[in-house]
C-alpha positions in Angstrom: 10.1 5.3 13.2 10.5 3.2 10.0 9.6 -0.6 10.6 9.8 -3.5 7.9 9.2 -7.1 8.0 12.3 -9.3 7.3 12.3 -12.5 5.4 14.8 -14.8 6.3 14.9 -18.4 5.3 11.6 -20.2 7.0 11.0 -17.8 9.7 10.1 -13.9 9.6 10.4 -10.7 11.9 9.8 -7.1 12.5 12.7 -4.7 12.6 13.0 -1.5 13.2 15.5 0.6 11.0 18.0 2.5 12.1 20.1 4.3 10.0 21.3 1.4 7.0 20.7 -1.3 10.4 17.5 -3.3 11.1 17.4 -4.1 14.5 15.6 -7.1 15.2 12.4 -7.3 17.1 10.5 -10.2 19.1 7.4 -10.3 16.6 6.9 -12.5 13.1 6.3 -9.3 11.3 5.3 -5.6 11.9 1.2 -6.5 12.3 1.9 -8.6 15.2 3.6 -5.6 16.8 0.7 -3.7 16.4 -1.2 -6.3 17.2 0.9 -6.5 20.7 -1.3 -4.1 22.1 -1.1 0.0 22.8 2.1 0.2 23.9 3.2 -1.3 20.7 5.6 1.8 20.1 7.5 1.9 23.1 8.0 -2.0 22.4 9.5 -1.3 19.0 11.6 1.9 20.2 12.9 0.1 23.3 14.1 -3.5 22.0 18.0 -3.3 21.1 18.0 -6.8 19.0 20.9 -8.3 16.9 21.5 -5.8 13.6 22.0 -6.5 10.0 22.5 -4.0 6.8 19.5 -3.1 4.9 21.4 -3.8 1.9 22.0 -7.8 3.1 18.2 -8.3 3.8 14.8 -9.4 2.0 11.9 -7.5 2.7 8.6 -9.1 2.7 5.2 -6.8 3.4 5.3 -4.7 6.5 2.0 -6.7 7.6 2.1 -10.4 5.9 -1.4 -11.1 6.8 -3.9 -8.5 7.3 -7.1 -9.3 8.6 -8.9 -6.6 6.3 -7.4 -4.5 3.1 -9.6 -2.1 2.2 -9.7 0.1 -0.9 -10.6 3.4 -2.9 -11.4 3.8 -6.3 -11.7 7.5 -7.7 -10.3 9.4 -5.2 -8.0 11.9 -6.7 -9.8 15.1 -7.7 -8.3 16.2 -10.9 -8.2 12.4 -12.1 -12.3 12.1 -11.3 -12.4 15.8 -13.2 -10.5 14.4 -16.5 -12.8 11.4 -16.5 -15.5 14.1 -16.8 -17.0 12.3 -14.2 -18.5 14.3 -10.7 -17.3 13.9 -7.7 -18.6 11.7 -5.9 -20.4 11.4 -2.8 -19.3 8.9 -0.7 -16.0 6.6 -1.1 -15.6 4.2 -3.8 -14.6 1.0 -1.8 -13.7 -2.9 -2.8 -11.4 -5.3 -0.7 -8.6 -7.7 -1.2 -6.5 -10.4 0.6 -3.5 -11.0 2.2 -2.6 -13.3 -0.2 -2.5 -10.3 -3.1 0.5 -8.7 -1.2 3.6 -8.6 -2.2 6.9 -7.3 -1.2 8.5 -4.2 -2.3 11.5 -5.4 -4.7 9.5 -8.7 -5.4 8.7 -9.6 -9.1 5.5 -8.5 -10.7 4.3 -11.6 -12.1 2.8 -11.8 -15.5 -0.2 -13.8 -15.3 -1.2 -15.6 -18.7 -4.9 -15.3 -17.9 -4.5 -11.6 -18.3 -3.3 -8.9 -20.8 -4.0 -6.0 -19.7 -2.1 -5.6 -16.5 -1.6 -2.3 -15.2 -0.2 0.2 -12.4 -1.4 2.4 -9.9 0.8 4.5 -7.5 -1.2 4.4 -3.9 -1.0 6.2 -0.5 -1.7 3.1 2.0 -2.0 3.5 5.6 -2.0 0.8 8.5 -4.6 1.1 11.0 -2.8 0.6 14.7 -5.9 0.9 17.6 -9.2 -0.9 16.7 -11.8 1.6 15.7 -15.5 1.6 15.7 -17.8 4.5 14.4 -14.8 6.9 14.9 -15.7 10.2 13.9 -13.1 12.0 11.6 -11.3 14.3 14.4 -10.2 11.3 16.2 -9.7 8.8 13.4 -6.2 9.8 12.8 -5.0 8.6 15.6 -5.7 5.0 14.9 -3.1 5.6 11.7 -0.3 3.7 12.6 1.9 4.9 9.7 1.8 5.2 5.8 3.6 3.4 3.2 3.9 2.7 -0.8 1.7 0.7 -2.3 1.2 -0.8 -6.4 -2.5 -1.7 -6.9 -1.7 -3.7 -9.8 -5.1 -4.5 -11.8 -6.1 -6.5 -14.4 -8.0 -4.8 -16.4 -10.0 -6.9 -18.9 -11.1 -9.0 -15.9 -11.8 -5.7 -13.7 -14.2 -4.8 -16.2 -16.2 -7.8 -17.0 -18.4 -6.5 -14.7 -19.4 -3.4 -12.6 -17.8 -5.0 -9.6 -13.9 -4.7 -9.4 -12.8 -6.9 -7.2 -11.8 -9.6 -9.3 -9.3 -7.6 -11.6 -8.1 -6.5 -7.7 -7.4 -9.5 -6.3 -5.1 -11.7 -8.2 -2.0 -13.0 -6.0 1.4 -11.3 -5.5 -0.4 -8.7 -7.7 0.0 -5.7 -4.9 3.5 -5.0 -3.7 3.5 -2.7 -0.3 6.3 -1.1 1.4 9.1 -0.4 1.4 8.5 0.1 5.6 5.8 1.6 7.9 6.7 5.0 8.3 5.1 5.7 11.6 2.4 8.7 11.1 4.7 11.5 13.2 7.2 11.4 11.1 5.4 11.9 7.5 4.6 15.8 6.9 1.1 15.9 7.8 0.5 12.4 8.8 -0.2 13.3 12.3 -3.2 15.8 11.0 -4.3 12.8 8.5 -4.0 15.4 5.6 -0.5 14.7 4.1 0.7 16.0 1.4 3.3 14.1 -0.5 4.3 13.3 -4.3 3.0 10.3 -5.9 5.6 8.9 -8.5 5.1 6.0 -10.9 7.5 4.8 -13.5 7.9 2.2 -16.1 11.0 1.5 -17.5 11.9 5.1 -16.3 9.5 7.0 -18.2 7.0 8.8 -15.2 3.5 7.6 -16.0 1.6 9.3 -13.0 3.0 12.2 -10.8 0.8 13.8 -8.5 0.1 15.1 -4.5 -2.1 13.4 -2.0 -3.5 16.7 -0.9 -5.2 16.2 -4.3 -7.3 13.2 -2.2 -10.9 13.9 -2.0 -11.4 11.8 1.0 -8.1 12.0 3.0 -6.6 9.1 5.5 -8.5 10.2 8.1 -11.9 10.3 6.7 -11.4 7.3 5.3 -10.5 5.6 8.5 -13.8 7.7 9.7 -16.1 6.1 6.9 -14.9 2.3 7.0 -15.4 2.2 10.8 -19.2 2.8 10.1 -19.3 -0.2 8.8 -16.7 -2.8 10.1 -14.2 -2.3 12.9 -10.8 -1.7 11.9 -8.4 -3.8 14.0 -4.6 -3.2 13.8 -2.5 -4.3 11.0 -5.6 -3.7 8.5 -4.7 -1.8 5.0 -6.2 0.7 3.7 -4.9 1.8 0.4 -6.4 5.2 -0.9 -7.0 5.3 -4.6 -4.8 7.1 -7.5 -4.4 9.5 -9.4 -4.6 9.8 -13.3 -1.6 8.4 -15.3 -2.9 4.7 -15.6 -2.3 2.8 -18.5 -5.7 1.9 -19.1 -6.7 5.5 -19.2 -3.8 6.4 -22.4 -4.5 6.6 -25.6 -3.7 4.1 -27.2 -3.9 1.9 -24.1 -0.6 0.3 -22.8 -0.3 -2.5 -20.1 3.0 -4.1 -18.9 5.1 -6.3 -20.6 7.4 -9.3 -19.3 10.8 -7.0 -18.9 9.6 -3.7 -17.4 10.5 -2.1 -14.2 7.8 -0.6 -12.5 8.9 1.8 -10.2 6.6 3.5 -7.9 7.6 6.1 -4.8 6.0 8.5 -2.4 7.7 11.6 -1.4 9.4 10.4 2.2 8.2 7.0 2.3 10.6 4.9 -0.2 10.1 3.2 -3.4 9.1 -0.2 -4.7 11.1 -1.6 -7.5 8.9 -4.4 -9.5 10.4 -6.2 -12.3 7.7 -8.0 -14.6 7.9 -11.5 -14.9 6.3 -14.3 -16.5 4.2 -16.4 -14.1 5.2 -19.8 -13.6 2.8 -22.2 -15.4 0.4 -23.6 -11.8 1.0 -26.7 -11.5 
């Protein structure tokens, strides 16, 4: 099953996608269907709403506001490997809000407290049972699904210190979606070992390409470690780190500019198109 969240005028809802049709369902976006309880998937597969054409519809995040999104730093093997760094341990985790996502064809806003904004192609799954020191084996099946996610960063600020979070966390900085792609339907999703092409581009040119089977802590352990320490409620994010490629990480460096297209993709999950805009001045 694919599920989106729909934007339209003051109000929002989940859909289900059906061919180039959403189907409208009775819930403000696809977290409050998970949310719904565990029979949350035979609710969204047995609700025949009204219909619309993809093409005539705006998509917002699948899950508008998450009550936890969770993140990985370093978790693609060859990428920790050309750092000359070792492998580490244990995950490499920081957090963000709800208010940093973003939707999938929504423009990537060009912040004027920061130049050195960059991408980073991301597996990101939604949890959809709450979870509490699950052990690995059964952690998968609290994956709801898996979509595409753009950890945008800002680099100079993530590295005035040894903490990330606030180069992590500006808003509208992380667009998510295009739709939930329910976890039997993604090759290997079910086992929580996919492996699928990570694809990011900027103005067309491919800046990172790589597999998730590459992940040194898969979906499912990840799910597995996090519970240790909060429990994971449906509609949390957890986005799971990527791979080499960033702009920060070229030499010379290169950040986006006010112009480019940022286009990032995950082999059977969609794309997000992001064109990079100037912020409005606040106020």
């Amino acid at each position: 099953m694919r599920l989106v969240t729909v934007r339209d005028g003051q109000r929002t809802y989940a859909g289900r996608v059906d061919g180039d049709e959403v189907i409208e369902l009775p819930f403000a976006d696809v977290g409050a269907l998970l949310r719904s309880g565990s029979g949350w998937r035979d609710a969204a597969e047995g609700i025949d709403g009204s219909r619309r054409l993809m093409r005539d519809v705006d998509l917002g995040p699948p899950v508008l506001e998450p009550r936890k999104v969770i993140c990985l730093g370093l978790n693609y093997q060859a990428h920790i490997t050309e750092l000359g760094r070792d492998l580490p341990a244990y995950p490499t985790l920081f957090a963000k809000f709800a208010r940093t996502l973003t939707g999938p064809y929504d423009p990537l806003p060009m912040v004027a407290e920061s130049s050195q904004i960059d991408w980073e192609v991301e597996l990101a799954l939604v949890i959809g049972a709450e979870v509490r020191h699950v052990p690995t084996e059964s952690a998968v099946a609290a994956i709801a699904g898996y979509c595409v996610a753009n950890d945008v960063s800002m680099r100079d600020w993530q590295w005035r210190t040894d903490e990330w979070l606030q180069g992590k966390a500006f808003e509208a900085s992380t667009p998510i979606g295009p739709a939930l792609i329910t976890a039997d339907e993604v090759p290997g999703g079910s086992t929580g070992l996919p492996d699928l092409e990570v694809l990011c581009e900027v103005d067309g040119e491919v800046m990172q390409r790589a597999r998730t089977g590459d992940l040194l802590f898969g979906p499912a352990e990840c799910v597995a470690y996090i519970s240790q320490i909060v429990t994971l409620e449906p509609g949390d994010i957890i986005l799971t780190g990527t791979p080499g490629g960033i702009g920060a990480g070229r030499k010379p460096q290169i950040f986006l500019q006010p112009g480019q297209v940022v286009r990032t993709s995950i082999e059977g999950l969609g794309e997000l198109v992001n064109r990079c805009e100037v912020a409005p001045a606040p106020g």
